[in-house]
N, C-alpha and C positions, 0 to 999 in steps of 0.2 A: 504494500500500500504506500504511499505518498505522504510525506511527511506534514502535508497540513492536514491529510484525514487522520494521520496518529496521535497527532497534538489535540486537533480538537476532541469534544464529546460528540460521542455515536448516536445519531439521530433517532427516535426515538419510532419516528414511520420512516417509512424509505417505499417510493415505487417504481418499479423496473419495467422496462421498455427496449424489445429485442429488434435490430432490424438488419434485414437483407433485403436490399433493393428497395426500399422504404423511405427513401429520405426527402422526396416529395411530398409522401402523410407527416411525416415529422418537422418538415418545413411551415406546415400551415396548424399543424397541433402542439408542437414541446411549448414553443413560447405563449401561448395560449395558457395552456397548463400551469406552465409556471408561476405565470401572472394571477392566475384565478385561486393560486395557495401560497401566494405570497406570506400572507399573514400568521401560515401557521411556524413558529419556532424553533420546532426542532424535524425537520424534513429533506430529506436527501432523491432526486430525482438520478436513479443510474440506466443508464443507455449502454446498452451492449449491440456493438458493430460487429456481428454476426459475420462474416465476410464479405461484408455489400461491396457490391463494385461500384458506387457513387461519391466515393469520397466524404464520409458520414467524417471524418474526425476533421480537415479540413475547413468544413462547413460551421462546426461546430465551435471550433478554436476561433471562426472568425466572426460567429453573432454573437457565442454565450461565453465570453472569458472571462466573465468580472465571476458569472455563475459559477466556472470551471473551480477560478482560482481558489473561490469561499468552499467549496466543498458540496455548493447546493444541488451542482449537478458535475455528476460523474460519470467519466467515459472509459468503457474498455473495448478490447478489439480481439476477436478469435479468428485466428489466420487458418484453421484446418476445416473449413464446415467445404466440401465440395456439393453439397445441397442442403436446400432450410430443412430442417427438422424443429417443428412446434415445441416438440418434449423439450428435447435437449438443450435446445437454447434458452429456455424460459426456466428452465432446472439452472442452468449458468446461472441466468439474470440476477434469480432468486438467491445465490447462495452468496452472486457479491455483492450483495445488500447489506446493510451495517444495521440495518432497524430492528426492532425486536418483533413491529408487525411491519408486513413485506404486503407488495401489492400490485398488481401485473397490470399494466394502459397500455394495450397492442398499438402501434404508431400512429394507425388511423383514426382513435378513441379522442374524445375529448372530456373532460371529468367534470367541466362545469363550475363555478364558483364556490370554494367550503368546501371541496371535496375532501380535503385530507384531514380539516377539522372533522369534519360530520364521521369519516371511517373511526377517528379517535374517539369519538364518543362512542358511536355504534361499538367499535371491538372490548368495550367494558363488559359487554353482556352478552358477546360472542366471541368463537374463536376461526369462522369462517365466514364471511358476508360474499354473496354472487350476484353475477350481472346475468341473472334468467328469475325464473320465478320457481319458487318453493314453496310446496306444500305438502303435509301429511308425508314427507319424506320422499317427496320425490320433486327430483330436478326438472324444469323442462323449459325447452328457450321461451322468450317473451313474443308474441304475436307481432310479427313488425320489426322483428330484430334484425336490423342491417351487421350485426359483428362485435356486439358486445357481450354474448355469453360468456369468454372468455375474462370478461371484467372480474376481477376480486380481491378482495386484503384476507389476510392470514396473521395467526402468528408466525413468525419465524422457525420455533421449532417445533409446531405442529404439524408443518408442512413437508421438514426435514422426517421427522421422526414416521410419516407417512410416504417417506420413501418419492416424496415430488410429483414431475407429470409422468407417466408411465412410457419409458422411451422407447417401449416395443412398438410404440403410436408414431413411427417417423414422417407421415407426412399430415394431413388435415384431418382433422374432423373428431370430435368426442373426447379429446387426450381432457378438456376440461373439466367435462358433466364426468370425466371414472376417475379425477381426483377430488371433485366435491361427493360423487358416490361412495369414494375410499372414507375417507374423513368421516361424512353421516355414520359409516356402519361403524369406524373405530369411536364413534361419542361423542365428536366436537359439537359445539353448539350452533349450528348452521342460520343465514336469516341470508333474506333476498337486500341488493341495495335498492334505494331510493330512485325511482325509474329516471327524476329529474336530473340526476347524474349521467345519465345512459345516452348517450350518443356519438358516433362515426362519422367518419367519410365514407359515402357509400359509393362501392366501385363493385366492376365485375369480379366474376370466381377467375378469370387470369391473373389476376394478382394474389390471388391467392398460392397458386399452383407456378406463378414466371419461375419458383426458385428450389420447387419438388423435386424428388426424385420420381415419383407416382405422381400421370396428371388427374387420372378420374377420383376424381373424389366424391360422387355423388351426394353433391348438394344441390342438383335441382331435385323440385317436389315430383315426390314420386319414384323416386332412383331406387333400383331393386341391385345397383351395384356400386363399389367406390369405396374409399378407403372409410369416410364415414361409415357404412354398412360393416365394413371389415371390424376396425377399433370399438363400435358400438359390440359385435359378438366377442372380441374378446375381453372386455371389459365384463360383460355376466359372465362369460366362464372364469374369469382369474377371482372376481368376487363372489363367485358360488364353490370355490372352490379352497374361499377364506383367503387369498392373497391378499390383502389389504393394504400391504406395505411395497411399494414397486420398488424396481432396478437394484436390489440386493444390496442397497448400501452406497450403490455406484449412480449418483444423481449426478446430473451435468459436469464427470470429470474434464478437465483439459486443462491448456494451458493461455493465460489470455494477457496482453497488455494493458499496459495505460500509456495515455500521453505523458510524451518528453520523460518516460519510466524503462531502464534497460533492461533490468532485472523481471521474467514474466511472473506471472501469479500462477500458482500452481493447483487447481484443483484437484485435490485428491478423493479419493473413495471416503463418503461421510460416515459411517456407520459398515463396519466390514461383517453386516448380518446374515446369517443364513434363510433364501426363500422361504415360507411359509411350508411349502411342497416338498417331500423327499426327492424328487427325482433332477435331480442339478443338470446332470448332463443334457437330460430333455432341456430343460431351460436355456441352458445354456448355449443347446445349440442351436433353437430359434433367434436368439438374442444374437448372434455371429449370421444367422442366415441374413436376419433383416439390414443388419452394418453392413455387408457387403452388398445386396441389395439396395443398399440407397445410399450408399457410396461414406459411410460412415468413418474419419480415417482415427478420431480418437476415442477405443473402444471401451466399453462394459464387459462385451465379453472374453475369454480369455481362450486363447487358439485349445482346441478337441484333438488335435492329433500332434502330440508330442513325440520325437525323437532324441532317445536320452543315451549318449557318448559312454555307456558303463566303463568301456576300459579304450584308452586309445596303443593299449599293447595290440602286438600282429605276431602272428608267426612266421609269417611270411614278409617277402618287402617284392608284389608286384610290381613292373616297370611302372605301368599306367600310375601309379598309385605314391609311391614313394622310395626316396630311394635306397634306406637300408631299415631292419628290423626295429622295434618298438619293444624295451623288451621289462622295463621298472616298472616294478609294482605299484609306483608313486603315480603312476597313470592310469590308477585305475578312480572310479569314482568312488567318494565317499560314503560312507553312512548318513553324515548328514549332507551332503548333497542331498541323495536318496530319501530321504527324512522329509526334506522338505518341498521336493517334487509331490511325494503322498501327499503330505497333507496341503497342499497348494493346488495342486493341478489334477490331483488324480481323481477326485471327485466331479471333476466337472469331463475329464480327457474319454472321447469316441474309440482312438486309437494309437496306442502305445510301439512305438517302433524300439526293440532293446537292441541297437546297434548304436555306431560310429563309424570314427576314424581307427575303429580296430576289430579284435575278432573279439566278440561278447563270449563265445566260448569259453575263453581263458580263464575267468573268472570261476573259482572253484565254489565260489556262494552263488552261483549263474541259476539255478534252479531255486533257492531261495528266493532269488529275486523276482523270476516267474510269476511264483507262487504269491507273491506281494501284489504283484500287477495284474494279473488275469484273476480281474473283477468281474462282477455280473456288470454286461454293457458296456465292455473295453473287447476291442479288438486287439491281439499284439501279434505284432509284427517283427519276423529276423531275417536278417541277411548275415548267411555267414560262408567261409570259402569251405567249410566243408572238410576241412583237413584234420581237426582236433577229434583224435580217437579216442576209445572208449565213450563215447557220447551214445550210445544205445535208449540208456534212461532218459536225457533229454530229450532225445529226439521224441520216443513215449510221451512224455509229459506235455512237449509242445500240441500234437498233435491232439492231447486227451482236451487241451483248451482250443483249439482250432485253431490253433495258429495259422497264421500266413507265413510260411517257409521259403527263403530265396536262396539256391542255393549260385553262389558265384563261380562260373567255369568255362571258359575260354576255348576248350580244344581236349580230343579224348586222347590224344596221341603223346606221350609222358616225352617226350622228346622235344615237341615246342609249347605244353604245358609248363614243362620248367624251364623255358626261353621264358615265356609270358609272366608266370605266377611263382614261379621255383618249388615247383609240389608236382607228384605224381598223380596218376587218374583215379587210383586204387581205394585211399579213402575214402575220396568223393563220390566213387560208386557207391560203396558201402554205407554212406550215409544217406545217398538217397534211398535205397534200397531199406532200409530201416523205415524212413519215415514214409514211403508209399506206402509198406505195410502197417503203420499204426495209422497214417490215413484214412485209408481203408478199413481197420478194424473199429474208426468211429466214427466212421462215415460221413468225413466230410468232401468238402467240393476238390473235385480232382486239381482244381486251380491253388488249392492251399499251399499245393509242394511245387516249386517252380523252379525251372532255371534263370539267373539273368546273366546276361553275356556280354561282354564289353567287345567289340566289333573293331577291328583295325585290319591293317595293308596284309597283316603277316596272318589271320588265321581265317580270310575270307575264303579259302575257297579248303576249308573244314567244315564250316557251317551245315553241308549239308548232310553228313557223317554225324554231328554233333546231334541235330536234330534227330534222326533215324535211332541212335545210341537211345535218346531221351527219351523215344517212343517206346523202346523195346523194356525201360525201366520204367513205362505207366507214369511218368511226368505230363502233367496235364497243359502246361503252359512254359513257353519259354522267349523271354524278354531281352530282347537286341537292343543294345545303347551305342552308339558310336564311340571310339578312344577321344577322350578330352586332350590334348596334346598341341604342341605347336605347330603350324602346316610344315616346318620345313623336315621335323621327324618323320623318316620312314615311314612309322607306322601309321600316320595320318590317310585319312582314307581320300582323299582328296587325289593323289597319286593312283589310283586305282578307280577311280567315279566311272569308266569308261563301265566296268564288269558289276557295278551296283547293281542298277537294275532287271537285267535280266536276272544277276543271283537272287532278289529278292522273290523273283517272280516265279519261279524254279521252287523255292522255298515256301511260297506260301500256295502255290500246289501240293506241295508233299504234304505239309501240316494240313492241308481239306486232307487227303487220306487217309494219315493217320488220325483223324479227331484231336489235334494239337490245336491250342491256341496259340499264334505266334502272334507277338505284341511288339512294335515299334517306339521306346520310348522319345525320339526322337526321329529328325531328318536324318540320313547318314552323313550327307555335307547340304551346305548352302545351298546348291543349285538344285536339289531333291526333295526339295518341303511341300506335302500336300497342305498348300493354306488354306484349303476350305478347312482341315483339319484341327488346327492351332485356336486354341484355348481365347478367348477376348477378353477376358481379366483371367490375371494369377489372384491365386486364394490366398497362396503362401501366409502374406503377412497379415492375414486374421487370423487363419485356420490351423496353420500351422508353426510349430518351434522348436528350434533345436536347445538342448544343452548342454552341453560340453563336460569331460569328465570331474573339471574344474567348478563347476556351475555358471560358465558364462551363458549368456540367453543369446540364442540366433533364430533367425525367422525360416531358413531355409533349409532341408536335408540335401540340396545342390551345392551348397556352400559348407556341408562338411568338412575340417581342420581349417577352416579361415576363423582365423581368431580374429583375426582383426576386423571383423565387419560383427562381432557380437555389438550389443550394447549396454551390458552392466551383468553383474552376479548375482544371485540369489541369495548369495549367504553376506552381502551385503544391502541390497536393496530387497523391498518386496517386489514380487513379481511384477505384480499389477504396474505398478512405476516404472517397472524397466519397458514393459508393454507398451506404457503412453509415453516412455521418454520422447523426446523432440526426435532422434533420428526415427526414428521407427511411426510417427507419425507421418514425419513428411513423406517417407517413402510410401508410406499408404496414397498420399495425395498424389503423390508424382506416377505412381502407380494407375491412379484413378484419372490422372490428366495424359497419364499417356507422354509425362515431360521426362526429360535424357538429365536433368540440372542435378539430379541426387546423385551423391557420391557412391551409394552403394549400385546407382543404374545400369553402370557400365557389365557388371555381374549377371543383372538378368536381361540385358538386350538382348544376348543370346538366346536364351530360353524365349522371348518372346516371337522370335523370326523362328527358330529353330524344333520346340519343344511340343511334346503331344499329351495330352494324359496319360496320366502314370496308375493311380490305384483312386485317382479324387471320385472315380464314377461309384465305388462301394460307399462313399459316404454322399456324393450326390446323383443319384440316381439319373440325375438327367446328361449329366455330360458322358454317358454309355455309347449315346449316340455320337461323341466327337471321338473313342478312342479308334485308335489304327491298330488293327489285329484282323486276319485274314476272313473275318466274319463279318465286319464290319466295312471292310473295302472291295474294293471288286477288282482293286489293281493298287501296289505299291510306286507306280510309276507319277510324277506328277504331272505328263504331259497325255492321262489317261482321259480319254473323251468325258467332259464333264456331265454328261447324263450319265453315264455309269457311275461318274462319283454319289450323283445326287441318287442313283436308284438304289444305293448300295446305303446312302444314309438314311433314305425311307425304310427300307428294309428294317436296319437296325433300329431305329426309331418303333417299330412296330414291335419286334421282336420284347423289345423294353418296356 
């Protein structure tokens, strides 16, 4: 805060006023306002510049500075909103309010003469007053209401301690009527305001929706669809179902400025309570469905599919990969690492990946740890190169939880498997060979036990040896990635493009006869990318995080052993913080704008021109239709008649 709002005493009303693209209504209503509550003493009017593109602080420094300067009106600014969200910004407004009753005048509103006296008297014998009408406990707008349902004072921490507006509500309609419905059922004292206070600028529903993510919001009479409809049903289900208190603690976090102020304000998580509902993960992962959905970049929810670094020891030290062994103990992860991934993330996490930058094997507590993580309603997930023996019982164990098994392997020939990888074929037979039979004895999806295959100059024309091996061991899927490497290395495949596609084509004939699934996680090179194919936002940095054995936080399992693109520890910061720190915001935005100006951009350019679905269609069923696997496509080639492309995604679209 500002050292003249420290010095002074903290205003005893305060009302907030959120705007994007608004500075037109607030052109012809703040000073109005002001003026008509001049009189009351202790009152603070705070404006939050939501990300308007009109230059709100500007405007503002050049009518209201005598206001600025006294404290009577205060400006902040939140640089991450890539669309208006009603909840979340009005949850900001509300919490950098200094009043003890807080009070929300949408930009178009005007309050009228004594407004801020009259709420002071009124809030002695209330602890909610609304701009609709009230009766016998029920909300419902005023006859005539151009846009002031949303008018009301509160106390401050009646409002906080009811958990604010409900931010699953990200674009129009009802977020106001299910936090005065919240309130009613917890006992506050509810009363309608005085109608003579009640009046807007009356404009179309385009202004309401110019800065949406969602434009249908049905508010015309009669609308049987719209985000209204939507928020109105979820508002009875969460309050029939005793939710009363929204966003779990997490009301309007982010981080927001002040004028001529370097240092940002930092909203944190207000209350770190547990939902009303047992089921977190459900929760949770509607709350990450809808942030990504409407372009959310500072989040409530916390990524569902973690990848945790147990040990960055190897037994191995492949080319592609590294260049010599991993072999101290001091690299494995901790207890308390471990400790507090459980109680952090593991109650809310879809799916749990127990790898890294090393072999998870290693770890002689490796089934203990399992056994920790294969929860009811966790998916876990290994990739391991298959080499560490005596593993019979893990292999059992993975399979008895249903694991998803990768196993890593390049070529069956021990001769340029240990050019490749420096390991012979023989364990890795054997271990697959274990786990198709515990598979099988639990009957899971032949997909669980899989190959993946890192693809380069030296072992393409094995592939289709490799594949046939794979069949005759009843491996149901097997996963081709291109070698990550420099172009001018041999083994880059680039040097080779002439023989891509026809081997592809070759190979995903065999895999239709054998019933394989072969999967493409990427292009093999640049000039090979099926773009209709390619993903139109990465999820990565909602959905997903790495952590490192160390407990550093990372957003990506593509960026496994880059340390340096983490953004903070666990076992020093809480999660939640390191999730909204500033880098990992911006990259959400720069992500969402589709802009190169983030440091960490350069990282996923690639993946965005290059990369195809990977495993995201198990947790979002709809992008099934975007994976590349010989089911799916009707040709690996990119210059394949584009009606074949499209009949081939109809197909799969149906099949889904």
């Amino acid at each position: 805060m500002s050292s003249t709002r420290e010095e002074a005493a903290a205003p005893r009303l305060s009302f907030f006023t959120v705007c994007m693209g608004r500075r037109h209504h607030l052109q012809q209503t703040l000073a109005r306002n002001l003026a008509w509550n001049a009189d009351h003493p202790s009152l603070e009017f705070v404006v939050l510049d939501y990300g308007s593109p009109d230059d709100v602080a500007s405007w503002l420094q050049a009518e209201f500075a005598s206001e600025l300067a006294s404290g009577r009106l205060v400006y902040y600014r939140y640089d991450h909103a890539q669309f208006f969200s009603f909840s979340h910004s009005r949850n900001m407004a509300a919490r950098l309010c200094s009043g003890e009753v807080i009070g929300n005048i949408d930009a178009d509103n005007f309050t009228g003469p004594g407004y801020a006296r009259y709420i002071d008297e009124r809030m002695q014998n209330n602890d909610l007053l609304v701009g609709c009408d009230f009766a016998d406990g029920v909300f419902s707008p005023i006859v005539g209401d151009h846009g002031w349902t949303g008018r009301m004072a509160t106390r401050r921490q009646a409002f906080l301690d009811s958990g604010g507006y409900d931010e699953d509500m990200v674009a129009w309609g009802y977020e106001d009527l299910d936090l005065y419905n919240r309130m009613w059922q917890r006992k506050y004292r509810c009363a309608p305001i005085d109608r003579r206070f009640l009046d807007c600028i009356q404009h179309e529903n385009g202004e309401r929706i110019a800065f949406t993510r969602v434009k249908d919001i049905g508010r015309d009479w009669g609308s049987t669809k719209g985000t209204l409809l939507e928020h109105f049903q979820l508002s009875v289900e969460k309050i029939a179902r005793g939710e009363l208190v929204a966003n779990r603690g997490r009301v309007g976090i982010g981080r927001v400025r002040q004028l001529n102020v370097e240092e940002a304000v930092h909203l944190k998580p207000w209350i770190p309570a547990e939902p009303a509902r047992n089921d977190l993960r459900e929760e949770n992962s509607k709350i990450i469905e809808r942030e990504i959905a409407n372009g959310i970049a500072t989040m409530r929810g916390v990524p569902n599919i973690l990848f945790l670094e147990l040990t960055r020891r190897c037994n191995l030290a492949c080319s592609m990969c590294r260049s010599g062994m991993m072999t101290e103990r001091s690299l494995d992860m901790s207890e308390t690492v471990l400790r507090r991934i459980e109680e952090d993330l593991l109650p809310t996490a879809r799916v749990v990946d127990l790898r890294g930058w090393g072999e998870s094997l290693l770890r002689r507590d490796f089934l203990p740890i399992v056994e920790r993580f294969a929860q009811p309603g966790v998916q876990l997930r290994v990739l391991s190169n298959g080499t560490v023996r005596s593993k019979s019982d893990v292999w059992r164990h993975l399979m008895r939880h249903g694991t998803w098994v990768g196993i890593s392997v390049d070529a069956i020939e021990n001769g340029l498997l240990q050019e490749l990888r420096g390991c012979d074929i023989e364990p890795i037979e054997q271990a697959l060979k274990t786990l198709v039979h515990w598979r099988d004895v639990y009957g899971n999806d032949p997909g669980n036990v899989y190959l993946t295959v890192t693809v380069s100059s030296r072992n393409l024309g094995n592939l289709e040896q490799l594949l046939r091996w794979a069949h005759d061991l009843g491996v149901g899927r097997v996963h081709l990635i291109p070698i990550a490497c420099w172009p001018s290395d041999p083994k880059h495949l680039e040097h080779v493009e002439p023989a891509i596609p026809p081997l592809l084509e070759r190979l995903r004939e065999q895999a239709n006869g054998y019933g394989i699934t072969l999967q493409l996680g990427s292009a093999m090179t640049t000039n090979l990318v099926l773009k209709d194919r390619l993903l139109d936002r990465c999820i990565h940095p909602w959905m997903y995080t790495y952590i490192t054995y160390a407990g550093d936080v990372g957003f990506c399992d593509h960026l496994i052993g880059r340390d340096d693109l983490t953004s903070g520890n666990i076992l020093e910061k809480p999660f939640e913080e390191i999730w909204n720190s500033a880098p990992l915001v911006s990259l959400r935005a720069t992500h969402l704008a589709k802009r190169e100006d983030h440091p960490y951009h350069e990282h996923c350019s690639w993946c965005f021109k290059n990369r195809y679905a990977d495993f995201e269609h198990e947790i979002r069923p709809e992008l099934s239709s975007i994976l590349v696997t010989n089911s799916t496509v009707s040709s690996f080639r990119p210059d394949a008649p584009s009606e074949t492309i499209r009949e081939a995604q109809v197909t799969a679209k149906a099949q889904a």
